[in-house]
Backbone as numpy.savetxt, mean C-alpha at the origin, in Angstrom:
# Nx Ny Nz CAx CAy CAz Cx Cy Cz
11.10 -2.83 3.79 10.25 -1.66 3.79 11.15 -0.43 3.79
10.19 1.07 2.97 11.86 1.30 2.99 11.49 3.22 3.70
10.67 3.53 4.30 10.25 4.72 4.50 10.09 4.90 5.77
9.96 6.03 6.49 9.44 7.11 7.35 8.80 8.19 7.44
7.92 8.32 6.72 7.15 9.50 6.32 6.12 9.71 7.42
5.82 11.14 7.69 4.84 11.04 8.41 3.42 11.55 7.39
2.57 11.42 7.75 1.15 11.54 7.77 0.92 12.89 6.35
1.36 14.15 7.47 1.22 15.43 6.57 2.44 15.41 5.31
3.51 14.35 5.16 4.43 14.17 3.84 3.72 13.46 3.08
2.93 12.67 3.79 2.33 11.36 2.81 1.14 12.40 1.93
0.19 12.89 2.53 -0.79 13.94 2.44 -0.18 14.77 0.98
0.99 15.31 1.24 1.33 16.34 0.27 2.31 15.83 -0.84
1.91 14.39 -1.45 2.50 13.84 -2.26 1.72 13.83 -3.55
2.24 14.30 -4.52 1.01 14.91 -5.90 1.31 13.53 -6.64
0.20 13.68 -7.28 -0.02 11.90 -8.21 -0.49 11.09 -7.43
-0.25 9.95 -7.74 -0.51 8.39 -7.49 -0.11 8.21 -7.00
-0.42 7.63 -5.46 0.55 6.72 -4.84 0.00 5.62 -3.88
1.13 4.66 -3.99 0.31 3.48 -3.43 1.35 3.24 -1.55
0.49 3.23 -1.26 1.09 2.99 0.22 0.85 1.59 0.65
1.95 0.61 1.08 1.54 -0.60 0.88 2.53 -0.92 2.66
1.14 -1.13 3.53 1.72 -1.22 5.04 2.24 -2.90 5.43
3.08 -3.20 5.95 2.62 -4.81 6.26 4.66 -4.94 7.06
5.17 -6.02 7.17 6.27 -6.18 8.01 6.99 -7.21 7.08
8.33 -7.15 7.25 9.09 -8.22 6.75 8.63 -9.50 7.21
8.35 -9.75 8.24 8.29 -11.35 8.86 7.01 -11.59 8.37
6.05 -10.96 8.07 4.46 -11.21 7.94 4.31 -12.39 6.96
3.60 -13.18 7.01 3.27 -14.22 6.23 2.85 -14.13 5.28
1.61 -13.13 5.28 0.51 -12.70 4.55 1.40 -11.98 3.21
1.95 -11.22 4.32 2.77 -9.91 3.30 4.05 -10.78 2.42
4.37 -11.41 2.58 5.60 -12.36 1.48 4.61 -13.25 1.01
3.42 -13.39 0.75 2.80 -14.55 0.25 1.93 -13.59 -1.08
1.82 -12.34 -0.84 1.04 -11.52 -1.33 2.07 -10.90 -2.25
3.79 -10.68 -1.79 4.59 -10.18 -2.81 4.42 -10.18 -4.03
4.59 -11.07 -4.68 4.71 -11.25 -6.28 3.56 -10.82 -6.81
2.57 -10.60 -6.68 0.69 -10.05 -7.06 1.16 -8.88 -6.54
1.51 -8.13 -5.64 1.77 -6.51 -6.01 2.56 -6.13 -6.59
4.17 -7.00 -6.88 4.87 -6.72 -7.70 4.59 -6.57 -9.20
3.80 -7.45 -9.48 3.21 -7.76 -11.09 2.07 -6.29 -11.41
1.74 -5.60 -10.19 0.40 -4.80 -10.35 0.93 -3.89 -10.53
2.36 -3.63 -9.33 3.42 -2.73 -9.72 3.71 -2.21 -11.32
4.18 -3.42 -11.31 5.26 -3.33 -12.89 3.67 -2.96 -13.84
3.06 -3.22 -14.02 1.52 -3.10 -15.08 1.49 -1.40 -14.45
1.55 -0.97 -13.69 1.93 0.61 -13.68 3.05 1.65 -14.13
4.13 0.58 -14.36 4.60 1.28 -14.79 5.41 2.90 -13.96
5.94 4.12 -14.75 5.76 4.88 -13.79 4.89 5.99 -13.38
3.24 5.73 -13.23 2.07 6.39 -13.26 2.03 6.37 -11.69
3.24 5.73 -11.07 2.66 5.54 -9.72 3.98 5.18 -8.80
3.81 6.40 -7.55 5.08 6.08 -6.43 4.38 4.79 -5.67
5.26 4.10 -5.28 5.13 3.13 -4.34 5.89 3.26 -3.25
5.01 3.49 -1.58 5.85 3.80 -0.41 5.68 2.70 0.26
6.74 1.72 0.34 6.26 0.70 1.23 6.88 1.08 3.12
5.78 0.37 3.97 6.17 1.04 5.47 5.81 0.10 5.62
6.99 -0.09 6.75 7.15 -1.30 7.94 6.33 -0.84 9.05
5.17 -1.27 9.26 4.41 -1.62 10.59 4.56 -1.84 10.98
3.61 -1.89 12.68 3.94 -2.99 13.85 3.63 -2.16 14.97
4.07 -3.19 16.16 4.26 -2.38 17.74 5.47 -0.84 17.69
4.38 0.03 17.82 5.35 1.15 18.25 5.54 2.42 16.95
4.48 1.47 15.98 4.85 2.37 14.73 3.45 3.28 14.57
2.99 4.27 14.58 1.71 4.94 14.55 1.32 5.42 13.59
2.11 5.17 12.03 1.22 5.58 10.45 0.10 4.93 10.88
0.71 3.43 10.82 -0.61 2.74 10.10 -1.71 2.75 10.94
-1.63 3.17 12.23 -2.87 3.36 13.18 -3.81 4.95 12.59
-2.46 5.83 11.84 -3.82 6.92 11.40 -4.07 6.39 10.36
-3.95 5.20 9.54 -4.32 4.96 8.62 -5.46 3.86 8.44
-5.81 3.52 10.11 -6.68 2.84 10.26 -6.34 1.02 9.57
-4.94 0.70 9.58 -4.35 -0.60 9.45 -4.33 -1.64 10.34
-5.01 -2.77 10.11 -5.60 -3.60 11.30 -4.77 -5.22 10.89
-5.12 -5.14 9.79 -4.41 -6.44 8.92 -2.95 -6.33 7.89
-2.14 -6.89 7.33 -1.41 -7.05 6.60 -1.24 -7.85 5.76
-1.50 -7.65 4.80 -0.58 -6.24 4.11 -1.54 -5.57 3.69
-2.07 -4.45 3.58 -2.72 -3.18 3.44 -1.96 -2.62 2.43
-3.04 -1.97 1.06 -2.97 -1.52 0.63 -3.67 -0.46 0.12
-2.96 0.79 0.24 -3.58 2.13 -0.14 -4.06 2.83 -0.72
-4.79 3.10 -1.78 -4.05 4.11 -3.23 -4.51 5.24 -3.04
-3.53 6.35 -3.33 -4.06 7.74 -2.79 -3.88 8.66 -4.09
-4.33 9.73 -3.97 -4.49 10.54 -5.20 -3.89 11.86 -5.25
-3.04 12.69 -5.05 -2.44 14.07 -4.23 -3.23 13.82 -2.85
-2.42 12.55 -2.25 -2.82 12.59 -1.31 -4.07 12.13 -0.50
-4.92 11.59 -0.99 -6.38 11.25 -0.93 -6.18 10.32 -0.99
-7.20 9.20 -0.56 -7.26 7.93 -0.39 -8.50 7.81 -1.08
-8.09 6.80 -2.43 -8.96 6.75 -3.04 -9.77 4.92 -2.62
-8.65 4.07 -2.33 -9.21 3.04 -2.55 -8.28 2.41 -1.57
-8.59 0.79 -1.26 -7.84 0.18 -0.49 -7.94 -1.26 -0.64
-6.97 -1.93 -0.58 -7.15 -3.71 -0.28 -6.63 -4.25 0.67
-6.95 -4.99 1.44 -6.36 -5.24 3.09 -6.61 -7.06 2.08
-5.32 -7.75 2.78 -4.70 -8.80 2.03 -5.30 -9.41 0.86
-4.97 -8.60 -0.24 -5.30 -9.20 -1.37 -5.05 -10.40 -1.84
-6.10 -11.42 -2.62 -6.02 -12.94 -2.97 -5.39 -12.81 -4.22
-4.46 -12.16 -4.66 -4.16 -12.35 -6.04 -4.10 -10.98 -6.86
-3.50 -11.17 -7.87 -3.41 -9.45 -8.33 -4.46 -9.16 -9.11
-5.67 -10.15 -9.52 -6.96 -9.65 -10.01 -7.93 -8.67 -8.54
-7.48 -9.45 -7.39 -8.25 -8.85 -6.61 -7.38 -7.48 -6.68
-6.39 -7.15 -6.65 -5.60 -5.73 -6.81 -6.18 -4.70 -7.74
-6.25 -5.35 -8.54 -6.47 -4.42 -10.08 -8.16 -4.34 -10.01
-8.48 -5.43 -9.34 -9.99 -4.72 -9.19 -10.28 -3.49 -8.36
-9.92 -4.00 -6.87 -10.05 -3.10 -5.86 -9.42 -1.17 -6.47
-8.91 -1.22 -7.76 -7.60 0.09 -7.83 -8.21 0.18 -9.37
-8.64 -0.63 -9.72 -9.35 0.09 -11.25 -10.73 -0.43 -11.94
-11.20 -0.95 -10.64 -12.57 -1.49 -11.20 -12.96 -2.24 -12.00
-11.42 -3.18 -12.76 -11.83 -4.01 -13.76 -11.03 -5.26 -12.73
């Protein structure tokens, strides 16, 4: 995971961006890798990707209302447009983020 941003940086980030919360050790979150990577790359560069390490002691993902892992965000200058909390696959991705 590779960030520290707080809240009002994340907020004032123009474009696309996908905020993708979850932990190195997580199960969920290395099982889910390769389906965001692939959803990734099908974006191309239309879109920042901030990945953040969660957990005990870390308080993004609590304003971000993150309960499960891996969580995913998509925000718009900043806006939260959409979200997938452990996606089954990168159809469920591309649905949840473009409606198809």
């Amino acid at each position: 995971m590779n960030t520290e941003l707080t809240r009002p940086e994340i907020e004032a980030l123009p474009g696309r961006t996908l905020l993708e919360f979850g932990a190195g050790w997580c199960a969920h979150c290395q099982a889910a890798r390769p389906d965001i990577d692939q959803w990734l790359a099908e974006q191309g560069d239309s879109l920042r990707h901030v990945r953040i390490e969660d957990g005990k002691g870390k308080r993004l993902g609590r304003l971000y209302g993150v309960k499960l892992w891996p969580t995913l965000i998509l925000l718009q200058d900043g806006v939260e447009q959409a979200r997938v909390v452990r996606p089954a696959g990168c159809p469920d991705i591309r649905s949840a983020f473009t409606g198809r």
